[in-house]
Structure formats: C-alpha cells, structure tokens
C-alpha positions in Angstrom: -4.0 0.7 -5.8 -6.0 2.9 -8.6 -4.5 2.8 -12.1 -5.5 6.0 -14.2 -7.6 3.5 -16.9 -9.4 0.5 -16.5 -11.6 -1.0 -19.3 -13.9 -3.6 -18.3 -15.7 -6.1 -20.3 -18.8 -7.9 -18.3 -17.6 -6.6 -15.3 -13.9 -8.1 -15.6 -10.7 -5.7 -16.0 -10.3 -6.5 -19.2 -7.1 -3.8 -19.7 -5.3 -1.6 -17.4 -3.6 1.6 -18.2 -1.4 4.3 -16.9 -0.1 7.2 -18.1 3.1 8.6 -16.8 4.8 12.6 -16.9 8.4 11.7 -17.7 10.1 12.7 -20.5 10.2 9.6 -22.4 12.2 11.0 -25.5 15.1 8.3 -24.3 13.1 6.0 -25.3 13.4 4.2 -22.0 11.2 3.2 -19.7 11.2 2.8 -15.7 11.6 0.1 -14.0 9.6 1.4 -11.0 6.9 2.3 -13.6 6.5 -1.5 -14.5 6.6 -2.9 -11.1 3.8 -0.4 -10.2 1.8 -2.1 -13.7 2.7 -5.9 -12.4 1.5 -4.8 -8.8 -1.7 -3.7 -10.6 -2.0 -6.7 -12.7 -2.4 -8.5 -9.9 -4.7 -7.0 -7.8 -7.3 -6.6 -10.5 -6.6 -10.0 -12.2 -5.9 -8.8 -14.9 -3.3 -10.0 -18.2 -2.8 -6.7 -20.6 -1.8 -3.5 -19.0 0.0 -0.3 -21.1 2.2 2.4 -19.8 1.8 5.5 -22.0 4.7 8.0 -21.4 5.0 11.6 -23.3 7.9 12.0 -25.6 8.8 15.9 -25.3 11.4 16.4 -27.4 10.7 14.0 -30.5 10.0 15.7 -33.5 7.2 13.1 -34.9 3.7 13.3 -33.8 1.9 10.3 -32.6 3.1 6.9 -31.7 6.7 6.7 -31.5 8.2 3.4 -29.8 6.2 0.3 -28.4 8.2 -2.0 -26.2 6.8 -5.1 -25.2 7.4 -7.0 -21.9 6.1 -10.4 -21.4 6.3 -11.6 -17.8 4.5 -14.4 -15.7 1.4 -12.4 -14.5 0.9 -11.0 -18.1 1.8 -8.6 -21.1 3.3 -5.3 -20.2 3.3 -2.9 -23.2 5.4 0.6 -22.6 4.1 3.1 -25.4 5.9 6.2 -26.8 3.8 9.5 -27.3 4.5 13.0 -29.2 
C-alpha cells in the first residue's frame, strides 16, 4: 500500500497524496479512488489525505474544483487540475 506522496513531519505521515489519470473534467470523482485514500489513511495513521485528478478538457488553468469529504478516519480532499 504505497501512495504516490507522503509528507512527513518528525517522522509521522503528516499528509498523504495521490494523483490519478482520469479525465476529471466531470467534475466527479471515484468512488474507488477514495476507498483506496481511506485504505491508506489507515495504514499510515494518518488524518489529511488529497486526490489530485487532471481536468483535460477545462479551459481554465490551475485549480478548478475542491470537494471535501469528511469521514471517521479523516479529511478526504478530491482536487481539480488544468
């Protein structure tokens, strides 16, 4: 279980990120995507993790949509991209 970021702070997982290659121009995210960030979560102990999809077909560059997902284990946050 190997997420593609991990930013540590005295040796703890302090955030945990991954970035996923789906068009994300929908502006939905997966559901599979965020069970795979609440299975990391949990094996590194860790409360914060990000999902950073690529939005293809937007015509804005930078950050386009931020959803927010609050669960038991911690604070999912599913970013836009352009």
């Amino acid at each position: 279980v190997r997420p593609d970021l991990m930013f540590l702070s005295h040796g703890k997982v302090k955030y945990i990120a991954d970035t996923k290659y789906k068009d994300f121009s929908d502006l939905k995210f997966r559901n599979e995507d965020v069970y795979q960030m609440l299975a990391y979560l949990l094996r590194h102990r860790c409360r914060e993790g990000f999902l950073i999809y690529p939005a293809f077909n937007a015509s804005n560059i930078g950050l386009l949509k931020t959803i927010h997902i609050d669960t038991e284990i911690g604070t999912i946050s599913v970013h836009g991209v352009c």
